[in-house]
gemmi code that builds the backbone of each chain (N, CA, C; Angstrom):
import gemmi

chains = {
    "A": [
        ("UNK", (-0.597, 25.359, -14.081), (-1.747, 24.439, -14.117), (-1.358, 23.081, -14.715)),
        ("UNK", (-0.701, 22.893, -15.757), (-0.016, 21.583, -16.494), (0.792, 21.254, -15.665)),
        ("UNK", (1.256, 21.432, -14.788), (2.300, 21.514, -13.370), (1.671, 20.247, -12.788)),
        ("UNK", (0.441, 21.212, -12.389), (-0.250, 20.687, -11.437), (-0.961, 19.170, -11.496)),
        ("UNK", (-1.544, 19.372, -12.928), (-1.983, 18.499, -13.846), (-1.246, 16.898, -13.287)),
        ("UNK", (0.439, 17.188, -13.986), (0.942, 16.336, -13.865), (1.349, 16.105, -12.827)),
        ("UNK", (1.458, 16.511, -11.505), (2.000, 15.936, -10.639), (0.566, 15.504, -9.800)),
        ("UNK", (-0.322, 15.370, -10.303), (-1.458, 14.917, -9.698), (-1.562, 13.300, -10.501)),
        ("UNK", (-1.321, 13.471, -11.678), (-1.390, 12.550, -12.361), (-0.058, 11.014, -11.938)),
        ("UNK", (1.010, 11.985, -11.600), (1.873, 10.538, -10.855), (1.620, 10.531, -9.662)),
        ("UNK", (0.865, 11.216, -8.730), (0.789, 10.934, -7.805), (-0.280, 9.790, -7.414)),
        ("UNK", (-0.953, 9.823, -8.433), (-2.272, 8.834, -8.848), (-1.594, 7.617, -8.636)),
        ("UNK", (-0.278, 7.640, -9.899), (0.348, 6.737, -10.520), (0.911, 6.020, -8.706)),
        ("UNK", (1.322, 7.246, -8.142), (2.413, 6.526, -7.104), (1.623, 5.914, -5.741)),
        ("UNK", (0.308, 6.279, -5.666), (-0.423, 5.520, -4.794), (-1.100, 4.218, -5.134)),
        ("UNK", (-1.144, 3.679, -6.533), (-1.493, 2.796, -7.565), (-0.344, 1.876, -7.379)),
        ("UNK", (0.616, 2.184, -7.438), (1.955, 1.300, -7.396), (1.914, 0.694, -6.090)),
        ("UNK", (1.695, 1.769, -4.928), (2.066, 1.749, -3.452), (1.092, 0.205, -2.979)),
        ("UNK", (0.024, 0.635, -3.687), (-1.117, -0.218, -3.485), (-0.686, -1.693, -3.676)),
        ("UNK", (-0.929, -1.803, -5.352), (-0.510, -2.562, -6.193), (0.863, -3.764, -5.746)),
        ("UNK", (2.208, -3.019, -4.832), (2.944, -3.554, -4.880), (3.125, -4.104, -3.184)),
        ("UNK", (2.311, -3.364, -2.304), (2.358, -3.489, -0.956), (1.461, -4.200, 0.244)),
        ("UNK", (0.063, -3.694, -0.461), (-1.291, -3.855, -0.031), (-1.773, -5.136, -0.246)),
        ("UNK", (-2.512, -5.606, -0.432), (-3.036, -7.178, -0.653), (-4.631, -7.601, 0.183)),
        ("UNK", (-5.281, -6.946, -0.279), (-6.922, -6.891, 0.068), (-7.200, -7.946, -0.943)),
        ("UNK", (-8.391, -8.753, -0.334), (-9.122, -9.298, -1.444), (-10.745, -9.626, -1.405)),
        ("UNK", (-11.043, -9.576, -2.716), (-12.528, -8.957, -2.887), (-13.482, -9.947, -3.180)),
        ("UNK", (-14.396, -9.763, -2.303), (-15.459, -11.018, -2.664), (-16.954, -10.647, -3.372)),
        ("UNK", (-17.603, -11.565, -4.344), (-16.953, -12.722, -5.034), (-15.644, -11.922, -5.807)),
        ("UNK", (-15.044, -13.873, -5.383), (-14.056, -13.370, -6.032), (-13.611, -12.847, -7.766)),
        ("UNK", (-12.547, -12.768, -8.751), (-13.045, -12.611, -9.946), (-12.877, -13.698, -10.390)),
        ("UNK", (-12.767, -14.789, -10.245), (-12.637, -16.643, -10.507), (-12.063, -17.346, -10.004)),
        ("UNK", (-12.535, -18.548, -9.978), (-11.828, -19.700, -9.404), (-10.903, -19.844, -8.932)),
        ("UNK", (-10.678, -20.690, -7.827), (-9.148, -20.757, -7.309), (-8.295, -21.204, -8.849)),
        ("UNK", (-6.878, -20.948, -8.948), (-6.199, -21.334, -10.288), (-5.501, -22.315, -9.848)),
        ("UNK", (-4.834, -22.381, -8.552), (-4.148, -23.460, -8.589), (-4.095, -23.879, -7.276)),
        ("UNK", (-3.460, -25.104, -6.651), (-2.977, -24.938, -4.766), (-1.127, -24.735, -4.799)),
        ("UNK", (-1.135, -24.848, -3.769), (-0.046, -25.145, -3.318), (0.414, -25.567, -1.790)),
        ("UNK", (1.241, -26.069, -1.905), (1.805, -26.792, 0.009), (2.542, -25.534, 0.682)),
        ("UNK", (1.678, -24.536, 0.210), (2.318, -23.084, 1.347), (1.083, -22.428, 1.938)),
        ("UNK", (1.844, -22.279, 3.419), (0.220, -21.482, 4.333), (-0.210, -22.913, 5.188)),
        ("UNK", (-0.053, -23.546, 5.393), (-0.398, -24.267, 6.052), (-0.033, -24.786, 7.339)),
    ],
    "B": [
        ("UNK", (-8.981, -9.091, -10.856), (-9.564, -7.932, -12.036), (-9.802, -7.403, -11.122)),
        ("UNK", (-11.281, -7.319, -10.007), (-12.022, -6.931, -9.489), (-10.769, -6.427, -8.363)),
        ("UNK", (-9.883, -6.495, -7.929), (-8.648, -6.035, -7.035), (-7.951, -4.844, -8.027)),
        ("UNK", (-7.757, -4.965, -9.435), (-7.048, -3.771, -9.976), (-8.274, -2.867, -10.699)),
        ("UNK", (-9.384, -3.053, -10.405), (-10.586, -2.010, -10.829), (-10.638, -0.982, -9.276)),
        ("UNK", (-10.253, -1.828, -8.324), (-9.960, -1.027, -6.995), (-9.246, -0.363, -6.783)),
        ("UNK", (-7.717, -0.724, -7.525), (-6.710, 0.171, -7.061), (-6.828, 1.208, -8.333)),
        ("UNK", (-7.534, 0.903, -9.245), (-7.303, 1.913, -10.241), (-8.235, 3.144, -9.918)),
        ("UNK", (-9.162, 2.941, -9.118), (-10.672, 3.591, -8.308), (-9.647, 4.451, -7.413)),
        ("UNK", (-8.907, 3.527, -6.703), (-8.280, 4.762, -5.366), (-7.781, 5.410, -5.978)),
        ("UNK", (-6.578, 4.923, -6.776), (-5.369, 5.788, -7.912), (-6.151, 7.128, -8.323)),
        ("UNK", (-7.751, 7.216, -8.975), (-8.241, 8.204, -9.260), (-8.300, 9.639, -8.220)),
        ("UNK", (-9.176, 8.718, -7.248), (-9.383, 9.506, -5.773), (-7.897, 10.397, -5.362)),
        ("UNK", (-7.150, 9.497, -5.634), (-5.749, 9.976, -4.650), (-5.382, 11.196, -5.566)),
        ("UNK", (-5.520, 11.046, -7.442), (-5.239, 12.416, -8.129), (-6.078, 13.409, -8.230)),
        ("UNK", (-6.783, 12.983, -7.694), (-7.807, 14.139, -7.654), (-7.832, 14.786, -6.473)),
        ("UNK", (-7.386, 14.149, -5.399), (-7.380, 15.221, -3.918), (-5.712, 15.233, -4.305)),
        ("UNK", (-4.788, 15.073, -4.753), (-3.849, 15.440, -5.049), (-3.937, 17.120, -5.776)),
        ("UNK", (-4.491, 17.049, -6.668), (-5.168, 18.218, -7.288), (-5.252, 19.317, -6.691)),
        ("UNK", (-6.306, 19.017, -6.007), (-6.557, 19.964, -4.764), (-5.418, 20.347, -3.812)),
        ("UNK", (-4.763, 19.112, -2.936), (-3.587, 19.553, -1.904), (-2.413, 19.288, -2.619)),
        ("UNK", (-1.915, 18.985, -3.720), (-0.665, 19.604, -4.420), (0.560, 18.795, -2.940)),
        ("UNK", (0.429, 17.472, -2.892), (1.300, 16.692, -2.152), (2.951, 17.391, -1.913)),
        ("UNK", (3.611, 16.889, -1.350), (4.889, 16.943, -2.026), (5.680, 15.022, -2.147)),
        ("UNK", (5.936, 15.173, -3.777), (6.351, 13.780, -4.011), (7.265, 13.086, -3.538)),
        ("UNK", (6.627, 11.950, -3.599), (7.955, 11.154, -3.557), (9.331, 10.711, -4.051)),
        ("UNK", (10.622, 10.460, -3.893), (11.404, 10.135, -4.919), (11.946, 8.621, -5.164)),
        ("UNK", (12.665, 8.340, -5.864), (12.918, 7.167, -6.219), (11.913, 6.297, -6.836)),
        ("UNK", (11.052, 6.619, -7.503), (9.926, 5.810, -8.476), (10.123, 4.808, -8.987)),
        ("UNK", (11.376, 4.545, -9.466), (11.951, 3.290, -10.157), (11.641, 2.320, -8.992)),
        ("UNK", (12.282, 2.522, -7.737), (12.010, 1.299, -7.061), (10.785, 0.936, -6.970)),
        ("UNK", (9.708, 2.017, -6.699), (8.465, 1.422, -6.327), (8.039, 0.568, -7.713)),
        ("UNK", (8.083, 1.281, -8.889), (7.953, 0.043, -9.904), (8.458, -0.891, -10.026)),
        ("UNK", (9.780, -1.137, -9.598), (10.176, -2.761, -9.643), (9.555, -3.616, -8.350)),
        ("UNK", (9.510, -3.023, -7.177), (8.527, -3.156, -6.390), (7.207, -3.784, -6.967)),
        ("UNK", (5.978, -3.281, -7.669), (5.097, -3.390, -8.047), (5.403, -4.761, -9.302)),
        ("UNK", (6.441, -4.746, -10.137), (5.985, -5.836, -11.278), (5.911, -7.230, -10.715)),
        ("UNK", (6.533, -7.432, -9.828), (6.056, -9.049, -9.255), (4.712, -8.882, -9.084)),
        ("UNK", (4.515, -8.012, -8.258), (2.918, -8.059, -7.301), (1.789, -8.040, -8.605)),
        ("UNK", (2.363, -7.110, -9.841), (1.119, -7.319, -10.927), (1.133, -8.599, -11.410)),
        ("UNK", (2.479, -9.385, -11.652), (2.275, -10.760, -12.208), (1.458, -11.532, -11.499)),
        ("UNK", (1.446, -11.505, -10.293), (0.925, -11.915, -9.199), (-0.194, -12.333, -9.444)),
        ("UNK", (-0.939, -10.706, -9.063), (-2.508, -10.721, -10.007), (-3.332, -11.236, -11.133)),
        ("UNK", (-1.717, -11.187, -11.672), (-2.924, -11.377, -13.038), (-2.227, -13.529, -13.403)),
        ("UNK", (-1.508, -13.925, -12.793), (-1.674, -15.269, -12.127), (-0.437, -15.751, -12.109)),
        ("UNK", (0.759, -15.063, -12.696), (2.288, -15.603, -12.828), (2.459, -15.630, -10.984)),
        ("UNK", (2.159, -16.452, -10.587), (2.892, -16.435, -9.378), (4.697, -17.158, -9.394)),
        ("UNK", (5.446, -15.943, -8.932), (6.890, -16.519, -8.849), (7.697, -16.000, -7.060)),
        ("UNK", (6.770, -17.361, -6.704), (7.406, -17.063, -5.102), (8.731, -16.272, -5.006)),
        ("UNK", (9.784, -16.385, -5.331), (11.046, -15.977, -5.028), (11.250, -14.442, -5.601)),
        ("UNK", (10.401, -13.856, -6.355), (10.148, -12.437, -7.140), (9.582, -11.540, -5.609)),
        ("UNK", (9.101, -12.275, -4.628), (8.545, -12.171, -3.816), (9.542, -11.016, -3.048)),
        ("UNK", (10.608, -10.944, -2.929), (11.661, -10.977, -2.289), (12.420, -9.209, -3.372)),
        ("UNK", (12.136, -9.545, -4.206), (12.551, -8.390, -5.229), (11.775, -6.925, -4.597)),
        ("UNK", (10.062, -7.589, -4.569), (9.116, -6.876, -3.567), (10.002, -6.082, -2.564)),
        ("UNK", (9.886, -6.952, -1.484), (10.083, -6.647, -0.353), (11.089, -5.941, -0.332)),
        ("UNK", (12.268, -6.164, -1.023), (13.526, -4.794, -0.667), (13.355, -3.992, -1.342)),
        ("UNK", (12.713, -4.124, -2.699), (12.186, -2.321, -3.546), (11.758, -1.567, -2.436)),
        ("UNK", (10.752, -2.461, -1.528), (9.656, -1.252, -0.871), (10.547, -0.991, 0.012)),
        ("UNK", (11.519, -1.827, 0.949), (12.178, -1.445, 2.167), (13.143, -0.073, 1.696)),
        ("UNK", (13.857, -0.268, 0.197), (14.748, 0.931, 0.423), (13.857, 1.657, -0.078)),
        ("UNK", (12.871, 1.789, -0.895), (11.910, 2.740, -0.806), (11.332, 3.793, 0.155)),
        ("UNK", (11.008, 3.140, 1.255), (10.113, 3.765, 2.132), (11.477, 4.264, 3.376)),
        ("UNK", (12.773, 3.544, 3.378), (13.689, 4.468, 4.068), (14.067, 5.085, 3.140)),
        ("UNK", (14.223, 5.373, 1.918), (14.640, 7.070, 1.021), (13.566, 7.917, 1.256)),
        ("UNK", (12.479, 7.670, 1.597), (11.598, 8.497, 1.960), (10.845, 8.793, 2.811)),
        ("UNK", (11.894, 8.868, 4.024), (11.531, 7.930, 5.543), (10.679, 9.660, 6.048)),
        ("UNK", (11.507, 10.592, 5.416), (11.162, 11.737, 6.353), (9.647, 12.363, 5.607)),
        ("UNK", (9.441, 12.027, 4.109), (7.907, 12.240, 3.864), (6.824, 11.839, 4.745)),
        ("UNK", (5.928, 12.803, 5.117), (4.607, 12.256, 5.755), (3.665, 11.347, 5.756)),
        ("UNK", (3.443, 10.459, 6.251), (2.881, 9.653, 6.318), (3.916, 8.620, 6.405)),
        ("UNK", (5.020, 8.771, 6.255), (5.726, 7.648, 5.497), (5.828, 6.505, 6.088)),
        ("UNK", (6.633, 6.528, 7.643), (6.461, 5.630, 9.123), (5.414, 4.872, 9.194)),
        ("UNK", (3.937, 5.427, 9.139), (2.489, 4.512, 9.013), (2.668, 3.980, 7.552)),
        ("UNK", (2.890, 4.300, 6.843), (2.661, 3.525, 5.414), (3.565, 2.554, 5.701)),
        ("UNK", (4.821, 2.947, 6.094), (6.141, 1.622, 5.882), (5.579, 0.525, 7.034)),
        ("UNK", (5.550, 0.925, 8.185), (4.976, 0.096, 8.703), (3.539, -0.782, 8.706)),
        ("UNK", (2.731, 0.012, 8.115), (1.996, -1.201, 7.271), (2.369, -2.466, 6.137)),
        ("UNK", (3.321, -1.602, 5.180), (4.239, -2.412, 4.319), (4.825, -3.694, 5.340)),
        ("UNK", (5.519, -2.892, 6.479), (6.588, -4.242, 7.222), (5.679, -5.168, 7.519)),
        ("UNK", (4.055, -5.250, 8.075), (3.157, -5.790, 8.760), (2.982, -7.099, 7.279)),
        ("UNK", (2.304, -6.546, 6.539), (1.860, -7.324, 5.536), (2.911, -8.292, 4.332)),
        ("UNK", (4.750, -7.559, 4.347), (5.363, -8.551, 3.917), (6.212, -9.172, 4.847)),
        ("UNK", (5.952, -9.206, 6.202), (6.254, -10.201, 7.552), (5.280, -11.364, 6.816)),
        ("UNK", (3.993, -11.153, 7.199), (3.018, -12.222, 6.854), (3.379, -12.828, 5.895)),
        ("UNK", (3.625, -12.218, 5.119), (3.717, -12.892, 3.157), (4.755, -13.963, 3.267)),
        ("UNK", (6.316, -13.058, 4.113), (7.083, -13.800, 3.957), (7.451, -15.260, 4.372)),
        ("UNK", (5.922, -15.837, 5.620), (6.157, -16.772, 6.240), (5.468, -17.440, 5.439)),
        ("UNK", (4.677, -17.072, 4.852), (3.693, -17.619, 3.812), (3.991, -18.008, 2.179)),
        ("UNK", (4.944, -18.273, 2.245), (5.821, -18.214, 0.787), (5.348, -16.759, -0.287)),
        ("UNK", (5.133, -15.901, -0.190), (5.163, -14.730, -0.604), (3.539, -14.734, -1.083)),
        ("UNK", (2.949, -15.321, -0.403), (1.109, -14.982, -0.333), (0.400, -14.786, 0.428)),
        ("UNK", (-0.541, -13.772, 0.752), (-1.309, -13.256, 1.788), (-2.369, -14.590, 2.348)),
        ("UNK", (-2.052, -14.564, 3.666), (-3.205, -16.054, 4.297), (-4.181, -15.221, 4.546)),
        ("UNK", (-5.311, -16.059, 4.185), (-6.702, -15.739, 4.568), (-7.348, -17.209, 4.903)),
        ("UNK", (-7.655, -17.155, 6.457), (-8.480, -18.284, 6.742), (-9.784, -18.417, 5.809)),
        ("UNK", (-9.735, -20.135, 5.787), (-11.138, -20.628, 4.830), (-12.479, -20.473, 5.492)),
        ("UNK", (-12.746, -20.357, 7.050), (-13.689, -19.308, 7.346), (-14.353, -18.043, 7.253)),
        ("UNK", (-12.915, -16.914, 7.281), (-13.187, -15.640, 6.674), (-13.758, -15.578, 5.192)),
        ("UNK", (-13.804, -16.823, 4.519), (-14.104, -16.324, 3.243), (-15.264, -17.387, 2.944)),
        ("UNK", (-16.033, -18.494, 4.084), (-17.091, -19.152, 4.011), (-18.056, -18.250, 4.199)),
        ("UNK", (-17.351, -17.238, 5.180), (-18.482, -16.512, 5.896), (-19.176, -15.334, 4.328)),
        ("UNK", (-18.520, -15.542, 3.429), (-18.831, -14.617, 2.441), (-19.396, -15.866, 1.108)),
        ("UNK", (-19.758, -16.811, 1.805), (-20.208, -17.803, 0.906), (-19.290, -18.883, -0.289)),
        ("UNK", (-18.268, -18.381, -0.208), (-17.046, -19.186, -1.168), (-16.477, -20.216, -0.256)),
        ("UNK", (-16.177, -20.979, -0.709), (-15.634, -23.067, 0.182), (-13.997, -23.183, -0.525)),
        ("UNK", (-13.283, -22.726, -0.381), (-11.900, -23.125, -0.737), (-11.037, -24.224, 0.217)),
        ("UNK", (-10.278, -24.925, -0.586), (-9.520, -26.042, -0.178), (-8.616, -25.067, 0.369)),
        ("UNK", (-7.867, -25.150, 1.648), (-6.544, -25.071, 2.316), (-5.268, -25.036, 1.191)),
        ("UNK", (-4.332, -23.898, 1.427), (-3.670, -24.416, -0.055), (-3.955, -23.616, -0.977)),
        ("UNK", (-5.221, -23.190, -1.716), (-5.603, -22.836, -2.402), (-5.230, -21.590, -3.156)),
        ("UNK", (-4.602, -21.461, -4.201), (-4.128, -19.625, -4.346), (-5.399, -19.124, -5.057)),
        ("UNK", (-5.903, -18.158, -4.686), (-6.949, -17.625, -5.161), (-6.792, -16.286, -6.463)),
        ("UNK", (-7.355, -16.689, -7.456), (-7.446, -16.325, -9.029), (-7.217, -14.718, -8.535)),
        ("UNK", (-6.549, -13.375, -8.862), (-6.392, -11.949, -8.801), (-6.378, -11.531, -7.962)),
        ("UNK", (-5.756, -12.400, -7.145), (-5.416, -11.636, -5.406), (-4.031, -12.206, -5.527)),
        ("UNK", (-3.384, -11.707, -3.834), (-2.196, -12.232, -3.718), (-2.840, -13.392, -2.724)),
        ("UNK", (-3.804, -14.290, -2.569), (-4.336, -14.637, -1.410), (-4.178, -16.038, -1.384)),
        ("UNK", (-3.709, -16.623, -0.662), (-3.761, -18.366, -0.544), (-4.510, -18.615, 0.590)),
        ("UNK", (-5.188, -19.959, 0.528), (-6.437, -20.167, 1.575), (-5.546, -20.790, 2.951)),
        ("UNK", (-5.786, -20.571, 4.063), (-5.239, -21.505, 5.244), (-6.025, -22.164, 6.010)),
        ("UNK", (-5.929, -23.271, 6.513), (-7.227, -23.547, 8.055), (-7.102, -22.388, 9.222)),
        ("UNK", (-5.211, -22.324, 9.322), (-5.159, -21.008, 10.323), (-3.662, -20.630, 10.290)),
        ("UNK", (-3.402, -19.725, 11.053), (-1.809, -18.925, 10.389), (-1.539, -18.625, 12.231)),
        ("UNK", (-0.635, -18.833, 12.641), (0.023, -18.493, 13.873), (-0.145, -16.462, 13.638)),
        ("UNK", (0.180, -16.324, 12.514), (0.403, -14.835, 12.094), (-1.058, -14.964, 11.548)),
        ("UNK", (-2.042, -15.356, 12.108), (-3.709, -14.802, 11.513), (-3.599, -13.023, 11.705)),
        ("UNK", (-3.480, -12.558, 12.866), (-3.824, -11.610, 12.864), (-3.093, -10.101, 12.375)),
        ("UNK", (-2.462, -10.489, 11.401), (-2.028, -9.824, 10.203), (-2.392, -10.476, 9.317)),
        ("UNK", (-3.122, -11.163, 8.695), (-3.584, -11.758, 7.314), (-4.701, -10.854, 7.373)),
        ("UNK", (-5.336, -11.304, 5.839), (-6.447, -10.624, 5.555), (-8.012, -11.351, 6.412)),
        ("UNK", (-8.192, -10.560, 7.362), (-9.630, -10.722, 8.206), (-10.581, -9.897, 8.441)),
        ("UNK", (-10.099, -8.400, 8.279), (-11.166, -7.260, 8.688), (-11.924, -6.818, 7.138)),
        ("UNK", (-12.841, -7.464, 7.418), (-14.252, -7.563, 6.131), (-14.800, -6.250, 6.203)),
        ("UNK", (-14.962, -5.716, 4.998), (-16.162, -4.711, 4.862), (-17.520, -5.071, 3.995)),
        ("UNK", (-18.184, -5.749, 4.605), (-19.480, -6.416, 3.656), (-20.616, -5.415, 3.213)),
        ("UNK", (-20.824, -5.888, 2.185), (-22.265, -5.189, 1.571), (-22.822, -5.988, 0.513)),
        ("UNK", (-23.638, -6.944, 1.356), (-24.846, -7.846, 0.461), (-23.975, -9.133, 0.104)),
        ("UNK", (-23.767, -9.482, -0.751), (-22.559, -10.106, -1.660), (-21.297, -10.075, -1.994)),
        ("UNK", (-21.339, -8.534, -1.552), (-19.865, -7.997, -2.160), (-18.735, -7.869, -0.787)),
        ("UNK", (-17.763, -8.216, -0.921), (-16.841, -7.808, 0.100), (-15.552, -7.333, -0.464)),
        ("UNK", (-15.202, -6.644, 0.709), (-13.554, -6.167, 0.662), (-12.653, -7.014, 1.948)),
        ("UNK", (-12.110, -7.510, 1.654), (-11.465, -8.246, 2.971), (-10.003, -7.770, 2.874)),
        ("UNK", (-9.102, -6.991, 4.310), (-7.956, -6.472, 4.001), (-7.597, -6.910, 5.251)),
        ("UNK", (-5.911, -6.400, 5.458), (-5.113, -6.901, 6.708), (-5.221, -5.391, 7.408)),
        ("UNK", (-4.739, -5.937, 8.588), (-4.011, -4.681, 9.697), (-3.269, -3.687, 8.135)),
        ("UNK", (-2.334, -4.279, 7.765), (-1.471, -3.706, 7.356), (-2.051, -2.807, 5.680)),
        ("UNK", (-2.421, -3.644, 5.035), (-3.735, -2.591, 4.677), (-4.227, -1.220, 5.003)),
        ("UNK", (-4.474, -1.437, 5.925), (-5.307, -0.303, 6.343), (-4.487, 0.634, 6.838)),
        ("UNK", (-2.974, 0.414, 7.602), (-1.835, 1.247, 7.993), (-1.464, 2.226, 6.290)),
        ("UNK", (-1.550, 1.219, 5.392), (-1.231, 1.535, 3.924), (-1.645, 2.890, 3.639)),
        ("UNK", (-3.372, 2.161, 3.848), (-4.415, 3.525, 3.610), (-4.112, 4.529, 4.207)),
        ("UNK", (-4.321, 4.612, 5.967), (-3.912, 5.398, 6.314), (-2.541, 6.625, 6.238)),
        ("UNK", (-1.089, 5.531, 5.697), (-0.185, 6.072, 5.856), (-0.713, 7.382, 4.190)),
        ("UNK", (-1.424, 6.818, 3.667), (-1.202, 8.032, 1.607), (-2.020, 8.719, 2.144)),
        ("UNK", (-3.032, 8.850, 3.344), (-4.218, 9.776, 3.754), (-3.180, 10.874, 4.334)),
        ("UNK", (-2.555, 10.530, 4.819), (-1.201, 11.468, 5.906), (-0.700, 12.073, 4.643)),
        ("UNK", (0.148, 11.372, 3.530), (0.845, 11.983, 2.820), (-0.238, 12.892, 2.306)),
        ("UNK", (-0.889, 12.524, 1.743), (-2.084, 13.387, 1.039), (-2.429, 14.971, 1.612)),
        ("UNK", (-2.768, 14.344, 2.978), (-3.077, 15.469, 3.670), (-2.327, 16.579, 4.317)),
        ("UNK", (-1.006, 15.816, 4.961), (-0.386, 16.124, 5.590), (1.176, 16.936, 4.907)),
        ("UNK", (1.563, 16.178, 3.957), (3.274, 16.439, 3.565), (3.191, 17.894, 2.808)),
        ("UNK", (1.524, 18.680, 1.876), (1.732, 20.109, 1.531), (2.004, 20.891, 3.211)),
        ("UNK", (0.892, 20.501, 4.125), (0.818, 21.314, 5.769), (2.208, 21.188, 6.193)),
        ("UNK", (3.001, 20.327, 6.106), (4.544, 19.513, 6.530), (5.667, 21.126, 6.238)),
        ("UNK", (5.454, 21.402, 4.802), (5.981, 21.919, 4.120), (5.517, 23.248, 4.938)),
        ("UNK", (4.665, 23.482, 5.105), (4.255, 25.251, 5.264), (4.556, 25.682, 6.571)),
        ("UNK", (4.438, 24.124, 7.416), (5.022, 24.252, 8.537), (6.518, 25.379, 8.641)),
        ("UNK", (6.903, 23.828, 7.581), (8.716, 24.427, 7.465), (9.199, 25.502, 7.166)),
        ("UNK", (8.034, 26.034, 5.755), (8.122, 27.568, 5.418), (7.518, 28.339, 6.652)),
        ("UNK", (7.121, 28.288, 7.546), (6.686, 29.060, 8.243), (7.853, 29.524, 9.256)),
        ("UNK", (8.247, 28.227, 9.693), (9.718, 27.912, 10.675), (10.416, 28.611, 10.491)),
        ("UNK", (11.222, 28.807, 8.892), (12.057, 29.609, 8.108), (11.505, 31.011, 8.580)),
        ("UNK", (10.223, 31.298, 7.963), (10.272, 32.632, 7.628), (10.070, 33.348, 9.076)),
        ("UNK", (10.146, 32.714, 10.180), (10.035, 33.550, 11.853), (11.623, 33.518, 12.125)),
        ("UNK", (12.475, 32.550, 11.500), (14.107, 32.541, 11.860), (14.426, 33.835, 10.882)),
        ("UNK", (13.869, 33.928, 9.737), (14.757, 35.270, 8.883), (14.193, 36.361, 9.933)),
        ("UNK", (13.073, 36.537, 10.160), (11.895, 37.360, 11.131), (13.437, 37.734, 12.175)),
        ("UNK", (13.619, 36.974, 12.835), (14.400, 36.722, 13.878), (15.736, 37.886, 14.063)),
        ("UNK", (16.269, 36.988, 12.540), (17.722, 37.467, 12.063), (17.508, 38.798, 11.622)),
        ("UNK", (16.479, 39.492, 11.224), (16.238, 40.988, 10.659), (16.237, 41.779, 12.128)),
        ("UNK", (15.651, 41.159, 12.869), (15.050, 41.877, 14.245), (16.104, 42.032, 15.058)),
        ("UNK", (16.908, 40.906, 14.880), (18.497, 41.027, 15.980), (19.061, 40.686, 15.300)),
        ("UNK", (19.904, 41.167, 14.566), (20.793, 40.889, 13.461), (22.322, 39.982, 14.528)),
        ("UNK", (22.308, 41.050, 15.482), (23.790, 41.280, 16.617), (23.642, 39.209, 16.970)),
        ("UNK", (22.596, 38.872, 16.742), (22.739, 37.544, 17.193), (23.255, 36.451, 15.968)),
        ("UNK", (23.123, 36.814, 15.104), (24.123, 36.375, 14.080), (25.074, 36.426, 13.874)),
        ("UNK", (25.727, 37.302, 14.767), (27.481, 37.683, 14.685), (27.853, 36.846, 15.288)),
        ("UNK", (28.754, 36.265, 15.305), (29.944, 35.230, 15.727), (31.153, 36.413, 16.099)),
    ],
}
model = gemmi.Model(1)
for chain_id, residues in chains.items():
    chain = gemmi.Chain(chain_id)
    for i, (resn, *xyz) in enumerate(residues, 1):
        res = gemmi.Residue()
        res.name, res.seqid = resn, gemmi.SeqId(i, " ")
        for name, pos in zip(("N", "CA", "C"), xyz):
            atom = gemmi.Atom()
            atom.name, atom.element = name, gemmi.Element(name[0])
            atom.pos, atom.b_iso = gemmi.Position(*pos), 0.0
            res.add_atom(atom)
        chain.add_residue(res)
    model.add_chain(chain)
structure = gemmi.Structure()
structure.add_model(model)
structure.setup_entities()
């Protein structure tokens, strides 16, 4: 069961990362202001 | 914020039906975390275009060390979809300044937007991998790419799929021993 526990628990971890490091959704409103520009994307 | 209150929301979901279907993991973790620390600086506002790049090959040898896990092909190839885009984009997700009028916000072109990876465009030759497919409700939106959603899909596969993967295999096995008990004479060389 503590087995289980933990490999549920990085697996949390490893779809969090997957997300985090891959994915790129964004949510409206947003959580503030634009911060800065830049001359890229255009 | 409101982007890592999300992933920390799925992260839950995913251990908890983890729980239940008892996955089989992934390996090499280190990469996906070095993978991930640009993308959190990101968020939380250190943008360092060229870290961009650290990204992209964590996840690439990532997702080929773990090419034969389930789901893995749809996940990676969502990955390839969304850091193609990034990469033409100096390592930030385009989202036209329409897609995000239409949700009531006016951003300048240019614009990097505060806890996303998101910079504003008029338009992207590569629009249709940027972030455009909206899920609205009232005020609130989720706006994600193609590749996004390959993402989602690809951890729904692992989730679901890589314990069934496995039982498959144990099953495979245990009709070949089946096999070898039943006709032994075919094992002789």
């Amino acid at each position: 069961m503590k087995q289980r526990i933990f490999r549920s628990l990085l697996a949390a971890a490893i779809a969090g990362l997957i997300v985090v490091a891959g994915a790129a959704p964004l949510t409206q409103p947003g959580s503030g202001p634009a911060v800065s520009s830049f001359s890229i994307g255009q | 914020m409101t982007l890592l209150l999300l992933v920390a929301a799925l992260a839950l979901l995913v251990g908890a039906i983890a729980m239940w279907r008892a996955p089989r993991l992934p390996r090499y973790l280190p990469l996906l975390a070095i993978a991930a620390v640009p993308q959190i600086g990101t968020l939380l506002g250190l943008y360092l275009p060229g870290m961009f790049w650290v990204t992209a090959v964590a996840l690439a040898a990532w997702s080929l060390l773990n090419w034969r896990l389930a789901g893995m092909p749809i996940l990676a190839l969502g990955l390839l979809l969304n850091i193609a885009v990034m990469a033409a984009h100096g390592g930030a997700m385009p989202i036209r300044a329409e897609i995000l009028a239409a949700g009531g916000e006016v951003f300048a072109p240019g614009t990097f937007l505060a806890g996303s990876k998101d910079v504003v465009v008029d338009s992207s030759w590569l629009w249709p991998l940027s972030d455009w497919l909206a899920l609205r409700w009232g005020r609130y939106a989720i706006i994600a790419s193609p590749g996004d959603l390959l993402i989602l899909t690809g951890l729904l596969v692992w989730l679901f799929r890589s314990r069934l993967s496995e039982r498959t295999h144990q099953h495979a096995s245990e009709s070949e021993q089946h096999a070898a008990v039943a006709h032994p004479a075919a094992r002789t060389e």
